[in-house]
C-alpha positions as CSV (number, residue, x, y, z in Angstrom):
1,X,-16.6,23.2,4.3
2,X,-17.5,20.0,3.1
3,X,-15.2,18.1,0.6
4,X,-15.7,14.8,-1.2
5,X,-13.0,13.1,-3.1
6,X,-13.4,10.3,-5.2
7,X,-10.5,8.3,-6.4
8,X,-9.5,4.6,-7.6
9,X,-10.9,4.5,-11.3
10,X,-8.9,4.0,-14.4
11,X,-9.0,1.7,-17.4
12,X,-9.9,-1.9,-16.9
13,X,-11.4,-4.8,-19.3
14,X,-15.2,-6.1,-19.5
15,X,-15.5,-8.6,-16.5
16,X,-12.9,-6.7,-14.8
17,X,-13.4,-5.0,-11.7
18,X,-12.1,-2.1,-9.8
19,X,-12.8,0.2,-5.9
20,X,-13.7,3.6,-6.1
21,X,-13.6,5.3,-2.6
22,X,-15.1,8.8,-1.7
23,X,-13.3,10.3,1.1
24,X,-15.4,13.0,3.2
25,X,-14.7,16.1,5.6
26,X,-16.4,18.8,6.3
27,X,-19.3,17.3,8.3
28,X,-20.3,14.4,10.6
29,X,-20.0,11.2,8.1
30,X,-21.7,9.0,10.4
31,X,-24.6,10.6,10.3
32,X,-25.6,11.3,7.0
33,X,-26.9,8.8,4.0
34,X,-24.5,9.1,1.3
35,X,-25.1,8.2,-2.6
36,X,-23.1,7.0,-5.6
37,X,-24.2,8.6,-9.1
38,X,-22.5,8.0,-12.3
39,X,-22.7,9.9,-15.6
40,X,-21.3,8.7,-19.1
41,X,-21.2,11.4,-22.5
42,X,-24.4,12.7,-23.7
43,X,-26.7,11.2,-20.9
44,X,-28.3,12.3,-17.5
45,X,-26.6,11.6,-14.7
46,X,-27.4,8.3,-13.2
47,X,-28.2,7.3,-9.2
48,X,-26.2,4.1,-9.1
49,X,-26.6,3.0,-5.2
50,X,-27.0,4.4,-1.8
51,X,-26.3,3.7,1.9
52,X,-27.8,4.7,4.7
53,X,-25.9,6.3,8.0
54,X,-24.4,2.8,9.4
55,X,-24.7,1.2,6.4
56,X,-27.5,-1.4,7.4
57,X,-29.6,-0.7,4.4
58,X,-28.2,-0.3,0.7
59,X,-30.2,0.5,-2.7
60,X,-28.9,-0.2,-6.1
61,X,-29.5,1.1,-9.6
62,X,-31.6,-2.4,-11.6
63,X,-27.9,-2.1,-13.9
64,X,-25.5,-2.7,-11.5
65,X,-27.2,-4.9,-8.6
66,X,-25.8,-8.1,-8.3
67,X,-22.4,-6.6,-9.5
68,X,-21.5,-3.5,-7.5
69,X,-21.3,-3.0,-3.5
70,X,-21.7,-0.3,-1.5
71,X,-20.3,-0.1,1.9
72,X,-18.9,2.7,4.2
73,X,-16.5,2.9,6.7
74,X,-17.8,5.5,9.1
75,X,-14.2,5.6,11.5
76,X,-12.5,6.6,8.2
77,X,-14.9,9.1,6.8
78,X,-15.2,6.7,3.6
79,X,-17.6,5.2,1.3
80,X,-16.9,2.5,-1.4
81,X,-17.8,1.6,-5.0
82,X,-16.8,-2.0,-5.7
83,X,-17.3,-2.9,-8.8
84,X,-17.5,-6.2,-10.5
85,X,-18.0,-8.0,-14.2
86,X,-17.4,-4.1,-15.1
87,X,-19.5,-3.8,-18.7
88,X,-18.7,-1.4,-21.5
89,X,-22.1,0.6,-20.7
90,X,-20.7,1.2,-17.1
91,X,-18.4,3.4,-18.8
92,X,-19.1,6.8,-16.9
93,X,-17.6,9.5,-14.4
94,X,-18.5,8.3,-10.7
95,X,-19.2,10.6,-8.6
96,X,-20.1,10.6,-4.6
97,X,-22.6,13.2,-3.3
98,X,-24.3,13.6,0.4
99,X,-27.8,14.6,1.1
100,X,-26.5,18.5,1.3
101,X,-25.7,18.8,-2.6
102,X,-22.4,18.6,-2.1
103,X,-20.2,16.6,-5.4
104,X,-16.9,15.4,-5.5
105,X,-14.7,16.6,-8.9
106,X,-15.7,12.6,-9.9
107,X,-13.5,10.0,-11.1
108,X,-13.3,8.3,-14.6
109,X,-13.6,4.8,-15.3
110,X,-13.6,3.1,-18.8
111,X,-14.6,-0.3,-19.2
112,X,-12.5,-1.4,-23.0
113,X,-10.9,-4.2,-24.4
């Protein structure tokens, strides 16, 4: 069945930055468009940026452009989050999904001096 795992979040300070990855199995990576969303206490869940299949063509959310990449590496079944000049409002759980429905459990990062 398909799995997604997110990992690499955790505590940093504003301008900081950090990598979230989303490892996938289950179904043919490659193929598929994958998303990051995001979601912080009390509001809706957020699409923060997309990729498509090969990773030729990438969207962002008008918050984080110019700050976070996305980027995929297909041989590995993995899809990245880096983040960069992190801000207290991207404070949130990240979470990877694929075009199926399918979530990860999500990973925490809190941006706090």
């Amino acid at each position: 069945q398909v799995q997604l795992v997110e990992s690499g979040g955790g505590l940093v300070q504003p301008g900081g930055s950090l990598r979230l990855s989303c490892a996938a199995s289950g179904f043919t990576f490659s193929s598929y468009a994958m998303f990051w969303y995001r979601q912080s206490p009390g509001k809706e869940r957020e699409l923060v940026a997309t990729i498509t299949p090969n990773g030729g063509v990438t969207n962002y959310a008008v918050s984080v452009k110019g700050r976070f990449t996305i980027s995929r590496d297909n041989a590995k079944n993995t899809m990245y989050l880096e983040m960069n000049n992190l801000k207290t409002e991207d404070t949130a759980v990240y979470y990877c999904t694929d075009p199926f429905g399918s979530w990860g459990q999500g990973t925490q990062v809190t941006v706090s001096s």
